[in-house]
N, C-alpha and C positions, 0 to 999 in steps of 0.2 A: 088506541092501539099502541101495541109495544113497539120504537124501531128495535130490538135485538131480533138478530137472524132467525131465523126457525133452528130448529134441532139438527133436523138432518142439514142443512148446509154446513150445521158444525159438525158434524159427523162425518162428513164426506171433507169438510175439508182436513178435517186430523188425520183422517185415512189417506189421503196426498202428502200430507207431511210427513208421517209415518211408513208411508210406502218411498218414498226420498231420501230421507234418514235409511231407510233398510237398503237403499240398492246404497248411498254411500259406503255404506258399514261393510258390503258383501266386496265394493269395489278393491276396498284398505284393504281388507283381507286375505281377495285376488294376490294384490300384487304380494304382500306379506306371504303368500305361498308362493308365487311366483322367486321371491326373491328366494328364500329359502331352497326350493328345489334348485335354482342357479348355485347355490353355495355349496349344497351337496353334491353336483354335478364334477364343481371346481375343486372339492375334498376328494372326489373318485379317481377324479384326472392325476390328482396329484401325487395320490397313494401309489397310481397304476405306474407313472414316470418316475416314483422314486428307486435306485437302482440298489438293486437287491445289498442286503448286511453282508460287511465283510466274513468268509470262512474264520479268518484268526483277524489278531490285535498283538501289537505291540507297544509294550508302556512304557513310554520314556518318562528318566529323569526332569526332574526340576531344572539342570543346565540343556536339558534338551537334546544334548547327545548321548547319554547314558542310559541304555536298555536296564528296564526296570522289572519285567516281567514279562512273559506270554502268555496269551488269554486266547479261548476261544472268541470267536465272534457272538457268539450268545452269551458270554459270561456276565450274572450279574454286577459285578464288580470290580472295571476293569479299567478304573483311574482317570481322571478327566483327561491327564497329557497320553492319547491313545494316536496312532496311525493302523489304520488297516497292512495287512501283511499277506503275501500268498503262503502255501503253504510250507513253500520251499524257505522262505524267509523264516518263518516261524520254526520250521526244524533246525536251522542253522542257527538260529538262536540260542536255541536248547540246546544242542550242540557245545556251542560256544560260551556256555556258564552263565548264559539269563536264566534267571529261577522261572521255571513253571509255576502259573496259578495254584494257590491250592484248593482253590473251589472249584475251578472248571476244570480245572487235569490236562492241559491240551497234550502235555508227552504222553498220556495213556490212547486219547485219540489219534495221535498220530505214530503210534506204537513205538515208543521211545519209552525208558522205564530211567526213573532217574539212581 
């Protein structure tokens, strides 16, 4: 007579391995969506906290003091040295000989005509 196992106790037992293996795999997965829905959670929060885009921009020079232009708060293109402005600021800029954007137009928004 053979000692190897019979068939089915190899069968049953691949099926315990297989079935162990499966709940690991489901477990990694759990937490891989666990963790993920936590990330998206903390993307929502964060979106929800951040406070709303300035109305206007104002673009300063390179020395830092020097108004360089005024920009909408939506303008595509509106200098990396930028400060948010109200919109009082932003008038008195225009006002005061900072060039209007010419993409965003903010003196036509804010009914100034240059």
């Amino acid at each position: 007579m053979s000692d190897a196992p019979p068939r089915l106790e190899l069968l049953l037992f691949t099926r315990r391995v297989v079935e162990q293996q499966a709940r690991a795999s489901l477990r990694q997965l759990d937490r891989w969506i666990a963790d993920e829905e936590r990330r998206e959670a903390e993307r929502r929060q964060a979106e929800e906290r951040r406070p709303p885009p300035p109305e206007w921009l104002i673009e300063r020079g390179l020395d830092r003091s020097s108004l360089v232009a005024v920009h909408t708060g939506d303008c595509w293109d509106p200098g990396k040295r930028q400060m948010p402005a109200t919109r009082e600021q932003a008038r008195d800029a225009i006002r005061q000989q900072v060039p209007a954007c010419s993409k965003c137009r903010p003196d036509t928004r804010l009914g100034l005509l240059e």
